[in-house]
C-alpha positions as CSV (number, residue, x, y, z in Angstrom):
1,X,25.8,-91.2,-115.3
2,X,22.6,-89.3,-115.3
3,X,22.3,-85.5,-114.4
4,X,20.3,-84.3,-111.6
5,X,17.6,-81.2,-111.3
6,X,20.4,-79.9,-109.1
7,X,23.1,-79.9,-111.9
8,X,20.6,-78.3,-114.0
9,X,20.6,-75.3,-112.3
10,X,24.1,-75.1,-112.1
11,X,25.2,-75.7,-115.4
12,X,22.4,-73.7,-117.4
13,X,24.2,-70.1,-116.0
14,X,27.5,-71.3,-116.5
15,X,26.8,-72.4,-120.4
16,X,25.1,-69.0,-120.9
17,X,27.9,-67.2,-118.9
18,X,30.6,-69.1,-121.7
19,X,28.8,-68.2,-124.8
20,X,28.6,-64.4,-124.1
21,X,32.2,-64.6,-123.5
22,X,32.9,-66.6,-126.3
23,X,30.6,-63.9,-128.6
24,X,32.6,-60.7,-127.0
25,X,35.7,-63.0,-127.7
26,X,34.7,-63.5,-131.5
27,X,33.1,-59.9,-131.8
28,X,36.9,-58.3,-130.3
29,X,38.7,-60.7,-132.8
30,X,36.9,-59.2,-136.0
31,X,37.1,-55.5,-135.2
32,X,40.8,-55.9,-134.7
33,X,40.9,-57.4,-137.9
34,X,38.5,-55.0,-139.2
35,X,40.6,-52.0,-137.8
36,X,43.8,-53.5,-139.5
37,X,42.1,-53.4,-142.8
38,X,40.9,-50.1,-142.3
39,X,43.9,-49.0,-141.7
40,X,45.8,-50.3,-144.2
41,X,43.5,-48.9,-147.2
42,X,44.3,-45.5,-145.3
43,X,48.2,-45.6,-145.7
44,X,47.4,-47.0,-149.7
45,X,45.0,-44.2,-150.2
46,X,47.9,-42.0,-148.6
47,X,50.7,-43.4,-150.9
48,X,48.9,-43.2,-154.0
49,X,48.7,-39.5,-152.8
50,X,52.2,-38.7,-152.6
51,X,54.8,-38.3,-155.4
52,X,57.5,-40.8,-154.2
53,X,61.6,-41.3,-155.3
54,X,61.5,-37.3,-155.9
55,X,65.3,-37.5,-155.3
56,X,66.0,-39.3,-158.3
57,X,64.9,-37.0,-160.3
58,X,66.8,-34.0,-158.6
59,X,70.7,-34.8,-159.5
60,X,69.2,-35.6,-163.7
61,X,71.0,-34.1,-166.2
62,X,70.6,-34.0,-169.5
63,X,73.9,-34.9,-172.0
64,X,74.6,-35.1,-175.7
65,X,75.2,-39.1,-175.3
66,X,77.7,-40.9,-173.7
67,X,80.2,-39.3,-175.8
68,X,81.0,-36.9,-173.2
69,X,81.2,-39.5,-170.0
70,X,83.4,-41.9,-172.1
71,X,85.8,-38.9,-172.4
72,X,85.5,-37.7,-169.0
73,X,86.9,-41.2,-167.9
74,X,89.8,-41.2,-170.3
75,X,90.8,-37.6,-169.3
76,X,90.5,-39.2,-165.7
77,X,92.7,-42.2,-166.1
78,X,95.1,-40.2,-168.2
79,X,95.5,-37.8,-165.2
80,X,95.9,-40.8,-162.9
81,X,98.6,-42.1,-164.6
82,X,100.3,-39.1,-165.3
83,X,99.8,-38.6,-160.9
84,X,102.0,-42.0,-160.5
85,X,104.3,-41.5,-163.0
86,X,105.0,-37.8,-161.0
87,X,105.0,-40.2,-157.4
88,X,107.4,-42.8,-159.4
89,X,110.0,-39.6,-160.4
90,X,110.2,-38.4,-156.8
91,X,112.7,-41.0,-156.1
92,X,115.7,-39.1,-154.6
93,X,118.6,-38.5,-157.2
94,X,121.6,-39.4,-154.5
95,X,120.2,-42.6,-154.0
96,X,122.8,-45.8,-154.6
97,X,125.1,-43.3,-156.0
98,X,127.3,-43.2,-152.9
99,X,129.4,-46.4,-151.1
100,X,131.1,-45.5,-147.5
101,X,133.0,-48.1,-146.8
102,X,135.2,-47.7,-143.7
103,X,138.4,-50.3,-142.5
């Protein structure tokens, strides 16, 4: 299968119109590339910037050792049981104490 002079003619523009597409293709691909990169050193350049977790350190306090939490949770249980033994004494007094039995 040979080509002709005619082919020629037709082809050449073709191939030249394909490879300036192909370059705009491969030019478009790298700057979006590019531009992710540059945008991404941006947002690290603005993190290293900021002070983050600032809440954390808001609600600190400063104790004597865990002394005083260990008896904050005993004073804390002590009133929860004392709570259900109150709860556990409400029961009413008359209860069972009465029969009604009727013929």
């Amino acid at each position: 299968m040979s080509i002709k002079p005619i082919d020629y003619n037709v082809m050449l523009p073709k191939t030249q119109e394909i490879s300036t597409t192909k370059h705009v293709e491969n030019f478009k691909n790298r700057n979006i590339v590019d531009s992710g990169f540059v945008q991404q050193e941006k947002i690290i350049n603005r993190n290293q910037k900021k002070v983050l977790d600032t809440e954390k350190s808001n609600n600190a306090k400063i104790t004597d050792g865990n002394k005083s939490r260990n008896q904050e949770q005993s004073k804390k249980k002590k009133r929860e049981k004392s709570e259900q033994t109150l709860d556990e004494e409400k029961v009413p007094v008359d209860l069972g104490n009465k029969i009604d039995i009727r013929i």
